[in-house]
C-alpha atoms as an extended CHARMM CRD file, in Angstrom:
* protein
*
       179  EXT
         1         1  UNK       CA              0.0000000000        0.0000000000        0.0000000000  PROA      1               0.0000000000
         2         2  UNK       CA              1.0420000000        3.4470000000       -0.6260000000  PROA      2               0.0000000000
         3         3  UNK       CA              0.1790000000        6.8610000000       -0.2920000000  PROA      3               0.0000000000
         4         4  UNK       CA             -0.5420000000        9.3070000000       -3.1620000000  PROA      4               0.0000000000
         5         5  UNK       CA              1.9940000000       11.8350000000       -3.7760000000  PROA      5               0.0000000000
         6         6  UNK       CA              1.1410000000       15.3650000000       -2.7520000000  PROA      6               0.0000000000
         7         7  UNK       CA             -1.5550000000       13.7150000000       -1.0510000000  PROA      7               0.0000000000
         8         8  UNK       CA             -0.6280000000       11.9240000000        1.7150000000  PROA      8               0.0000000000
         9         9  UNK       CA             -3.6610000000       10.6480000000        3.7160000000  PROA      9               0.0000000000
        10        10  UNK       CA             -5.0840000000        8.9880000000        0.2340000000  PROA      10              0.0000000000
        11        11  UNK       CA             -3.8240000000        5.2220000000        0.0220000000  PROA      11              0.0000000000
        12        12  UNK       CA             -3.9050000000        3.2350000000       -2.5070000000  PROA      12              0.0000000000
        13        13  UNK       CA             -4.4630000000       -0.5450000000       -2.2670000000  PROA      13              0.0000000000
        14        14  UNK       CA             -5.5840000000       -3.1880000000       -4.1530000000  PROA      14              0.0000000000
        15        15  UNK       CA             -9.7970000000       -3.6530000000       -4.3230000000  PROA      15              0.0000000000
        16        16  UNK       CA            -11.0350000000       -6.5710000000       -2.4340000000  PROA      16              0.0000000000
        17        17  UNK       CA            -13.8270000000       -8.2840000000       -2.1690000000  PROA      17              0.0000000000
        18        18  UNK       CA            -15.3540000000       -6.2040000000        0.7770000000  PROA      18              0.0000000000
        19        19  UNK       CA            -14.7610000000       -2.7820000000       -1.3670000000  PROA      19              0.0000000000
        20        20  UNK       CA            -17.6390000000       -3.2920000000       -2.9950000000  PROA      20              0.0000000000
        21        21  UNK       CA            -20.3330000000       -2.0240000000       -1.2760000000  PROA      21              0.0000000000
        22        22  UNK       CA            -19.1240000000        1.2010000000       -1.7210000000  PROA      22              0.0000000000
        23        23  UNK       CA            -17.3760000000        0.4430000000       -5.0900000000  PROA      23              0.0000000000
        24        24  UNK       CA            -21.4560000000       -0.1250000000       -6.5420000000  PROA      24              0.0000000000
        25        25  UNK       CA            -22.3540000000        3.0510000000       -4.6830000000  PROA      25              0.0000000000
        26        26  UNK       CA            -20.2230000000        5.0840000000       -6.4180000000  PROA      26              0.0000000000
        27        27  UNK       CA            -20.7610000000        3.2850000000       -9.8280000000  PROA      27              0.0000000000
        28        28  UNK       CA            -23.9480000000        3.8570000000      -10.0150000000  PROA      28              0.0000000000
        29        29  UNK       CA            -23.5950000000        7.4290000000       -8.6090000000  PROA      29              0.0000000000
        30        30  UNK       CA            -21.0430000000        8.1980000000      -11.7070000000  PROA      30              0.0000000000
        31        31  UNK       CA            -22.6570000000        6.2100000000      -14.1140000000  PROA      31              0.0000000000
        32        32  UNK       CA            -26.7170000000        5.8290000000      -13.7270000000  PROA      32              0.0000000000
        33        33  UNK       CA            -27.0990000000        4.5860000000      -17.2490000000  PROA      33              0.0000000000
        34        34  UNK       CA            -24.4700000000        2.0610000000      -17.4980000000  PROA      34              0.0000000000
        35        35  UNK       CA            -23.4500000000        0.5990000000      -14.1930000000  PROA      35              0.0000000000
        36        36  UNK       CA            -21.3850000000       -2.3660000000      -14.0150000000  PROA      36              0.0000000000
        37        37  UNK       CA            -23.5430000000       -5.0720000000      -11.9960000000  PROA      37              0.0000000000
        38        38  UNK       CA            -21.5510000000       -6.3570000000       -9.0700000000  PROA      38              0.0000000000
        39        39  UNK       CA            -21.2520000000       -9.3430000000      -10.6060000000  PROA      39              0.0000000000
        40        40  UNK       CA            -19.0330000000       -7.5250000000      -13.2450000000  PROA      40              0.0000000000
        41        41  UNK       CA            -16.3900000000       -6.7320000000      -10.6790000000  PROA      41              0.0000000000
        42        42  UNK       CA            -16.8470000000       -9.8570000000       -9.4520000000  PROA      42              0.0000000000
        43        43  UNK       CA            -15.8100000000      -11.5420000000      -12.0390000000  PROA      43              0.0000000000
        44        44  UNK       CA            -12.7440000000       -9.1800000000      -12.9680000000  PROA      44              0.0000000000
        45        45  UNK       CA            -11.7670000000       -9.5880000000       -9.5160000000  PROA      45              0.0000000000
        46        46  UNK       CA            -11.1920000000      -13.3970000000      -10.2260000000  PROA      46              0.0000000000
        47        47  UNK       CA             -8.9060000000      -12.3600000000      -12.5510000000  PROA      47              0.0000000000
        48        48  UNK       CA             -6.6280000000      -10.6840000000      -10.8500000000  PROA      48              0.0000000000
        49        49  UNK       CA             -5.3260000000      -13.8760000000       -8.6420000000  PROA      49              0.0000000000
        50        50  UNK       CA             -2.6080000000      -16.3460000000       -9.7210000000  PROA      50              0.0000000000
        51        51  UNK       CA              0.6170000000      -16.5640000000      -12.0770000000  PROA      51              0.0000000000
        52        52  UNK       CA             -1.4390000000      -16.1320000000      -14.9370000000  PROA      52              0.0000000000
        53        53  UNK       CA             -3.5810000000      -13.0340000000      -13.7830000000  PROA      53              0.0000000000
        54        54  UNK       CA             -4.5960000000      -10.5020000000      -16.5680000000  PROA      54              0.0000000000
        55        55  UNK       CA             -6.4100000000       -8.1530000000      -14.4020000000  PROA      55              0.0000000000
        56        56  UNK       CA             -5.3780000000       -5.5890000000      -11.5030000000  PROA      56              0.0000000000
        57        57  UNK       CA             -7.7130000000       -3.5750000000       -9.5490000000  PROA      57              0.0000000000
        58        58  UNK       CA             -6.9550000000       -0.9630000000       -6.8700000000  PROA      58              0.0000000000
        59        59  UNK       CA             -9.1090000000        1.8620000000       -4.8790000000  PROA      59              0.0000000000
        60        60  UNK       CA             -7.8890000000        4.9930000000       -4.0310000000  PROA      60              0.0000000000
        61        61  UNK       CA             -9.1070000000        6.0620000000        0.0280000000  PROA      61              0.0000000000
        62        62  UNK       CA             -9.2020000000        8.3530000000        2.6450000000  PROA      62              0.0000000000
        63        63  UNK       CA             -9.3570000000        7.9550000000        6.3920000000  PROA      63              0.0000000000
        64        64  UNK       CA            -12.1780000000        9.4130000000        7.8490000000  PROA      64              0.0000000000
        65        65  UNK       CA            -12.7570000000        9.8120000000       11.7510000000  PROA      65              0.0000000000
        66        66  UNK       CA            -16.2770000000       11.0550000000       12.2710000000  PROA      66              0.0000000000
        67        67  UNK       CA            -18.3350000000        7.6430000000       10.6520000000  PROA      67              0.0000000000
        68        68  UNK       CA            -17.8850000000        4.7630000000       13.7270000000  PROA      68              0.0000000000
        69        69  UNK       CA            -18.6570000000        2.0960000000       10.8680000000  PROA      69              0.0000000000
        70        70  UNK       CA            -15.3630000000        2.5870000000        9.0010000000  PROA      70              0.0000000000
        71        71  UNK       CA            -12.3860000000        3.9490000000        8.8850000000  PROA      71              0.0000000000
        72        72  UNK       CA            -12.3230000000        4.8780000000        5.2950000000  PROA      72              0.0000000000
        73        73  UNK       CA            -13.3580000000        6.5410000000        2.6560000000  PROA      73              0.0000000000
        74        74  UNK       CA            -13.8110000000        5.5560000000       -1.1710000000  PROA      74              0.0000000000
        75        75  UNK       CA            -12.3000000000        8.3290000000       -3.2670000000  PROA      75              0.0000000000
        76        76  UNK       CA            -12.0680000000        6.2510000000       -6.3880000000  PROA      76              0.0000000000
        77        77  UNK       CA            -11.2810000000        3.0220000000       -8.2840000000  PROA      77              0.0000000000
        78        78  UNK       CA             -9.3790000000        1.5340000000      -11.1770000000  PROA      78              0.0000000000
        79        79  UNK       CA             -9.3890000000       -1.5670000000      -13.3340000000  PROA      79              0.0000000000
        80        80  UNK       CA             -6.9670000000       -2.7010000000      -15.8410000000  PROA      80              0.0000000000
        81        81  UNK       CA             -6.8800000000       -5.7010000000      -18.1320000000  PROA      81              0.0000000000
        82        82  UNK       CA             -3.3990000000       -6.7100000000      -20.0220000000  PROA      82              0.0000000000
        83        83  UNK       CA             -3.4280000000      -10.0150000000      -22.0960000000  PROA      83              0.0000000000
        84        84  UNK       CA             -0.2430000000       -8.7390000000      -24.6510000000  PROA      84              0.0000000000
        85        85  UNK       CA              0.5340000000       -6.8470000000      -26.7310000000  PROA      85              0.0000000000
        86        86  UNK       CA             -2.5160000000       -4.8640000000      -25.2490000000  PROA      86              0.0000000000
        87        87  UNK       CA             -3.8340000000       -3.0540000000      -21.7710000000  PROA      87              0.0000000000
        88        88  UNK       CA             -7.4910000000       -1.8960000000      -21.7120000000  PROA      88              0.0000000000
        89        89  UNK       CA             -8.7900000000        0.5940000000      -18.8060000000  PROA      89              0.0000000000
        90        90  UNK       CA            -11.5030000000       -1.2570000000      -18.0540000000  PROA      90              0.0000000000
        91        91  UNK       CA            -12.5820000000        1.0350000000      -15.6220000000  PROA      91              0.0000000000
        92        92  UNK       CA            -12.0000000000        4.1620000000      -13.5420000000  PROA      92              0.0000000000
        93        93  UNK       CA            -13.7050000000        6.9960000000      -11.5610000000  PROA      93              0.0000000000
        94        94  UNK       CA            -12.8090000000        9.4520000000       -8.9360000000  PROA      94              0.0000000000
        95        95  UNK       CA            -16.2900000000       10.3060000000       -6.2980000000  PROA      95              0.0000000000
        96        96  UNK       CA            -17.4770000000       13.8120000000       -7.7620000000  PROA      96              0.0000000000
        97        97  UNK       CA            -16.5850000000       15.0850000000       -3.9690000000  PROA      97              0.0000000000
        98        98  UNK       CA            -13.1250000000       14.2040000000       -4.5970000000  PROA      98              0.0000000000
        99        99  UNK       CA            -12.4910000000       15.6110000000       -8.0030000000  PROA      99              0.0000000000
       100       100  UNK       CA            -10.2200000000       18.4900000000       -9.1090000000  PROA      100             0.0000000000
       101       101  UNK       CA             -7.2470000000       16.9840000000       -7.2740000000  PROA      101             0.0000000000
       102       102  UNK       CA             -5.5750000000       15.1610000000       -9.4830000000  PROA      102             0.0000000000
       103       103  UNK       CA             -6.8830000000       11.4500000000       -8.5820000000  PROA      103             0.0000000000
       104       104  UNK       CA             -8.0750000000       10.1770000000      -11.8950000000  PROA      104             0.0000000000
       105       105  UNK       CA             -4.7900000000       11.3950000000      -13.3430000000  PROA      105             0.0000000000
       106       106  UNK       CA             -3.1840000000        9.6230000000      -10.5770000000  PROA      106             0.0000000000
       107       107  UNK       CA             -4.9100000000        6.6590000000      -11.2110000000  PROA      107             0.0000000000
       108       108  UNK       CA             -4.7550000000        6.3240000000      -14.7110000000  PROA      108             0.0000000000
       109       109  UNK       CA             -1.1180000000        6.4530000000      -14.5800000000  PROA      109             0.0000000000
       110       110  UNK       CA             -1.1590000000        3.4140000000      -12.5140000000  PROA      110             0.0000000000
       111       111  UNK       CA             -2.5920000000        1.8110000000      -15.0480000000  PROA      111             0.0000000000
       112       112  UNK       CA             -0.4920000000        2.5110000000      -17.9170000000  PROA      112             0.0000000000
       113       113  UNK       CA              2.9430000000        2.5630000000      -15.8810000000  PROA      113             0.0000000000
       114       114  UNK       CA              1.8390000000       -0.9120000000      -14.6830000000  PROA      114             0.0000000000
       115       115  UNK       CA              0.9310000000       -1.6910000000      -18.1380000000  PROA      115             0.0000000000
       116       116  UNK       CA              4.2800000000       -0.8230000000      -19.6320000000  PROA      116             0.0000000000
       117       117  UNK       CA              5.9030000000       -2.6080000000      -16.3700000000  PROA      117             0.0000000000
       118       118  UNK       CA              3.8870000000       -6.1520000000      -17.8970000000  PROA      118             0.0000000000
       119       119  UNK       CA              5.1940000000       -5.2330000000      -20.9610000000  PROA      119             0.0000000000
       120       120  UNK       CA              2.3630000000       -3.7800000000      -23.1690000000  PROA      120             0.0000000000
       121       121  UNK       CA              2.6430000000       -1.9870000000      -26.3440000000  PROA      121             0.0000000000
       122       122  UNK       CA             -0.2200000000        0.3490000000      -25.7540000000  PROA      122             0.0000000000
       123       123  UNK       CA             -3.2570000000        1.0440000000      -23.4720000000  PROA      123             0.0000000000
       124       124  UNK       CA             -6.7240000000        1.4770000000      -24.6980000000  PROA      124             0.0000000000
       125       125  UNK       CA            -10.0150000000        2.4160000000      -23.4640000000  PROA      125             0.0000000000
       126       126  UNK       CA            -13.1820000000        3.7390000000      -24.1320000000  PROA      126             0.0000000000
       127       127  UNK       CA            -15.1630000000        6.8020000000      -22.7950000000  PROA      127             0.0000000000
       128       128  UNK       CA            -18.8390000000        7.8790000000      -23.6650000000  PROA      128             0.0000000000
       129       129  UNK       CA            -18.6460000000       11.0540000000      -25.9340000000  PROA      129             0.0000000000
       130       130  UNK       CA            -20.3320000000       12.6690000000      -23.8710000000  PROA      130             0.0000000000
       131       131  UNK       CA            -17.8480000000       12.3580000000      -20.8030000000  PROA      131             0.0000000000
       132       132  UNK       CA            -15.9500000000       15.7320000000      -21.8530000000  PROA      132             0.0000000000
       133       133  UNK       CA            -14.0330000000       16.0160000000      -18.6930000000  PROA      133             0.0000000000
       134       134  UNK       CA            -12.7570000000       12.7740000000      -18.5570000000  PROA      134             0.0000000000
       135       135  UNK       CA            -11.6940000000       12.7490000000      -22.5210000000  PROA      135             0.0000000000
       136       136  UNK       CA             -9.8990000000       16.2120000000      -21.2590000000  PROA      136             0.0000000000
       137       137  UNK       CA             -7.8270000000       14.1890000000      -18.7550000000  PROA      137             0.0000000000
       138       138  UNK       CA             -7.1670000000       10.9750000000      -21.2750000000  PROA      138             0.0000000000
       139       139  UNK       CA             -6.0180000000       13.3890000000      -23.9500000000  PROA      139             0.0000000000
       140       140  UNK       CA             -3.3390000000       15.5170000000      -21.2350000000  PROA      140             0.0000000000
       141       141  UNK       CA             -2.5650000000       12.1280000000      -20.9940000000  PROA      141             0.0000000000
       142       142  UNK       CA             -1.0840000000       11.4500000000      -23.9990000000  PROA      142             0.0000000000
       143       143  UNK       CA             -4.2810000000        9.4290000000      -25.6120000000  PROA      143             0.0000000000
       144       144  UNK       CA             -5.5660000000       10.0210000000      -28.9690000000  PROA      144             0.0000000000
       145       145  UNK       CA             -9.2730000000        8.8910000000      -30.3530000000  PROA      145             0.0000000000
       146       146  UNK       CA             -8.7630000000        5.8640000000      -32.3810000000  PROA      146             0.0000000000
       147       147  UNK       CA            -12.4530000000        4.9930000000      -33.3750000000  PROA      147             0.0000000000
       148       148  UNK       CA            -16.2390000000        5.3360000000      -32.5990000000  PROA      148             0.0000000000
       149       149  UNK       CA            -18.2300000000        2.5350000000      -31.7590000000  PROA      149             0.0000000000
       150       150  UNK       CA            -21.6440000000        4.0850000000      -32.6410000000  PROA      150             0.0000000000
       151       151  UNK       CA            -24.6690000000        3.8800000000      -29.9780000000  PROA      151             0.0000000000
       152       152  UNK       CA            -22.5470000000        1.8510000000      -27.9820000000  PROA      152             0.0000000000
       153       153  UNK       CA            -23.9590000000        3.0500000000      -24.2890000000  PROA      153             0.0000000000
       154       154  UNK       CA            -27.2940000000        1.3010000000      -23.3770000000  PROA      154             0.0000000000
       155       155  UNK       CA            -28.8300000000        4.9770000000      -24.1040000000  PROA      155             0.0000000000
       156       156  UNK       CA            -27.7430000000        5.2850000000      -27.5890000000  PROA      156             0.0000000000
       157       157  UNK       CA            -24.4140000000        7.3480000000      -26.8390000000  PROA      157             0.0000000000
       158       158  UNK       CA            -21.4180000000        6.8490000000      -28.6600000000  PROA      158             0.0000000000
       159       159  UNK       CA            -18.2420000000        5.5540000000      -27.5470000000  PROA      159             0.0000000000
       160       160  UNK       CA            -14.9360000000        6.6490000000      -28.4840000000  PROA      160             0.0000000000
       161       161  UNK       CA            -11.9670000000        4.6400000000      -28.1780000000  PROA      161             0.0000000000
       162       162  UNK       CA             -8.7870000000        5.8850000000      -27.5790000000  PROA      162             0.0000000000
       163       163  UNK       CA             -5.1730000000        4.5540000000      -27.7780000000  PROA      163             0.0000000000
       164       164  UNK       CA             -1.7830000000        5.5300000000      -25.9610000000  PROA      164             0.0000000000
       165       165  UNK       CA              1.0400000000        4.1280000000      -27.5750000000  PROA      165             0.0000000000
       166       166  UNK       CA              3.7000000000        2.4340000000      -25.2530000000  PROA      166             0.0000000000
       167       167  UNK       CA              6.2790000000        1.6520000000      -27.6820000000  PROA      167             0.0000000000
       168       168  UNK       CA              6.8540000000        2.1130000000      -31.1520000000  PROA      168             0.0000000000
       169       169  UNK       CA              3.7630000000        0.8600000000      -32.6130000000  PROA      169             0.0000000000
       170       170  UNK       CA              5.0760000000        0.2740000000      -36.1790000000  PROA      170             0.0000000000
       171       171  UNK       CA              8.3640000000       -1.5430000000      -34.6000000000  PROA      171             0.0000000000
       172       172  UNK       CA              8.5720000000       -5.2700000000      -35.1190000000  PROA      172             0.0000000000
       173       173  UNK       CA              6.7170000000       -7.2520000000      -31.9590000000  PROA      173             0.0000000000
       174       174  UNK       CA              5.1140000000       -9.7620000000      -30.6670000000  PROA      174             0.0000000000
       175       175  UNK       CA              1.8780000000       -8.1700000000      -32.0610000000  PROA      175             0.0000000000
       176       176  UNK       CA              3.5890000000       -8.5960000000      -36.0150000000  PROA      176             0.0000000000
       177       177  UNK       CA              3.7910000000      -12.1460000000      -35.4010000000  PROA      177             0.0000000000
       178       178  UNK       CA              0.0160000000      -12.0590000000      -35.2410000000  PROA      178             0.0000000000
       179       179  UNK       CA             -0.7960000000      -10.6670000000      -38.5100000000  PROA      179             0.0000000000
């Protein structure tokens, strides 16, 4: 576990089982048209155990003294999937309370530095078009928009996919031998 630079009462740990109560609370806070079900994060979370694990999860919190039924806060959250040559954000948000202090950039850096550490060419994801704030932070980021996946969301919205490049992407790899 560590702390968040420049902010250190925010840890970061890996998400467990028991951080989902307040892991759906916030999902379906962020996103009321396209919550994951728990069983979603459920089943990611399987993933992350084991030699052969293509998942990590982690939750960003706070300690918090005036609630006697914990001694934390969820700030935010972040999923990653990496079966090579490719990492996908499979999800991420920061609690709307907690915003504006540079979590979600925090967090998606986790992602892709741990996604260059497994040895990944590049890190995808998607966003609704809609989302303009968060496409503001995954373009800072170095992330371009790849494609649209038309009426994507369960309301009709689209979703863009974008793509950060983690090595030279028209460099011989592992991901030539595919083709």
């Amino acid at each position: 576990m560590s702390a968040v630079p420049d902010e250190p009462a925010v840890r970061l740990r890996p998400m467990v089982v028991e951080d989902l109560p307040e892991v759906m609370a916030l999902e379906r806070r962020l996103f009321p048209h396209d919550a994951w079900p728990e069983q979603f994060f459920l089943d990611e979370l399987d993933h992350t155990q084991g030699e052969r694990a293509t998942r990590r999860y982690w939750v960003l919190t706070e300690p918090v003294a005036d609630d006697p039924r914990t001694d934390e806060r969820l700030l935010g959250y972040v999923g990653m999937m990496c079966v090579l040559p490719l990492a996908d954000v499979q999800t991420i948000a920061v609690a709307p309370e907690a915003q504006g202090r540079g979590l979600g950039t925090r967090l998606l850096r986790l992602v892709v530095d741990t996604a260059a550490v497994w040895g990944a060419e590049q890190v995808l994801l998607e966003v609704r078009a809609d989302n303009d704030g968060a496409q503001a932070l995954y373009t800072r980021e170095g992330f371009t928009h790849i494609h649209t996946r038309r009426r994507y969301y369960p309301d009709g919205t689209d979703a863009l996919i974008m793509q950060k490049p983690l090595t030279d992407l028209n460099a011989p790899s592992s991901a030539s031998q595919l083709r």
